[in-house]
C-alpha positions in Angstrom: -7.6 -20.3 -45.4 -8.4 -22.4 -42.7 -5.3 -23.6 -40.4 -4.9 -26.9 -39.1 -5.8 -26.8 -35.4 -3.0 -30.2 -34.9 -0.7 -28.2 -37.2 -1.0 -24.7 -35.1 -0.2 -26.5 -32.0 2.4 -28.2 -33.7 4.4 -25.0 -34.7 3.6 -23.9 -30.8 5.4 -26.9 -29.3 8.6 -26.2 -31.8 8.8 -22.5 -31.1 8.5 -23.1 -27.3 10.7 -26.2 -27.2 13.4 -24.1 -28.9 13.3 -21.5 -27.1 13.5 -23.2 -23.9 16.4 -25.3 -25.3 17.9 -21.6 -25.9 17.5 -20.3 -23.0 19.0 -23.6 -21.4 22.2 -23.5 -23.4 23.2 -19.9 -24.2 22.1 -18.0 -21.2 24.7 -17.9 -18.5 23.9 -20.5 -15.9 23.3 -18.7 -12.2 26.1 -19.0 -9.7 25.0 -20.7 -6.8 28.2 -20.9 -4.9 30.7 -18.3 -3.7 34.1 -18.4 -5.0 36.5 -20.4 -4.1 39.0 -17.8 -2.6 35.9 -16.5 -0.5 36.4 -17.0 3.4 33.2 -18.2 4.9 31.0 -15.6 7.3 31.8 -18.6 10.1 35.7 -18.1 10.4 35.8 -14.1 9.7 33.4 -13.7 13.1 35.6 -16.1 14.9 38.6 -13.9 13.9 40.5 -11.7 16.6 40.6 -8.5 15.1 43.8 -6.9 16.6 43.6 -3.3 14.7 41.2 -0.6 15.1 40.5 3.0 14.0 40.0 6.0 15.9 36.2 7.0 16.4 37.9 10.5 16.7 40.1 11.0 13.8 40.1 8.1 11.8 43.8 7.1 12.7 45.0 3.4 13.2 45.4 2.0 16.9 46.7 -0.9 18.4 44.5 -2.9 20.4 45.1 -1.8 23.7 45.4 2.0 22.4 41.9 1.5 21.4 40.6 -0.1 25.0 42.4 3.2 26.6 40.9 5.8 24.2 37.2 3.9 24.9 37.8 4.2 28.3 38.7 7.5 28.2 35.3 8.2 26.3 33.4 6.6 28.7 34.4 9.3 31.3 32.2 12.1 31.8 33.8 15.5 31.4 33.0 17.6 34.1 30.1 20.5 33.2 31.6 23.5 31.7 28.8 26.1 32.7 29.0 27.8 35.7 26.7 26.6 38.6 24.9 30.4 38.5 23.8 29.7 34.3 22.8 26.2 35.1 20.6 27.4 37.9 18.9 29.7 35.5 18.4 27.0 32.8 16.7 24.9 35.2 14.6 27.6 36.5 13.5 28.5 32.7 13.0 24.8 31.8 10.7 24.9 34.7 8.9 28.3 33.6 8.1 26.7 30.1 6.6 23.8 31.4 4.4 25.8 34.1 3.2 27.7 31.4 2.1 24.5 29.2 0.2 23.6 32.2 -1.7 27.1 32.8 -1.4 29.4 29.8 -3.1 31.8 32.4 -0.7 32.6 34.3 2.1 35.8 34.0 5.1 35.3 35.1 
C-alpha cells in the first residue's frame, strides 16, 4: 500500500495548520503590559520616602529619628580592652607573622 506522496503532505499541512490555529486561539495570549493599577519604576524612585525602620530592632522611625540613630552609628565607640591586653595582642600578631617569615626561629 503505497501512499500518495501529494496526499501525505496534504494531511501534514492540515495537522500543522490546525494546530497552529489551536495554539493561536485557546492558549492564553502573553501579557506584555503591566497592570493598570501598577505605578511605574520612574515615579516610585522619585518618591520621598519619609518612614524608615530601625537597622537595630526593626522598629518604625521618623525621618529625622532615623538621620540621628545613623549618625549615632557612624561614631566609633571607644575600645573596651585595656591598653595592657591590646599591647599583648599586637605583640602576638607580630610573633605569628615573624614566625611565617623564619620558622627557624624560637621565641
Amino acid at each position: 500500500m503505497k501512499i500518495n506522496k501529494q496526499l501525505l503532505l496534504a494531511a501534514i499541512a492540515v495537522i500543522t495548520t490546525i494546530s497552529i490555529w489551536i495554539a493561536d486561539n485557546c492558549l492564553q495570549p502573553a501579557l506584555s503590559l503591566p497592570p493598570a493599577d501598577d505605578i511605574p519604576e520612574e515615579i516610585l524612585r522619585t518618591e520621598i520616602i519619609t518612614a524608615a525602620r530601625s537597622p537595630i530592632d526593626g522598629k518604625k522611625l521618623t525621618a529625622a529619628e532615623y538621620i540621628e540613630l545613623q549618625a549615632q552609628l557612624r561614631e566609633v565607640p571607644p575600645p573596651k580592652l585595656d591598653s595592657g591586653i591590646r599591647e599583648r595582642i599586637f605583640l602576638l600578631q607580630i610573633r605569628k607573622a615573624l614566625l611565617q617569615l623564619f620558622p627557624f626561629l624560637n621565641f
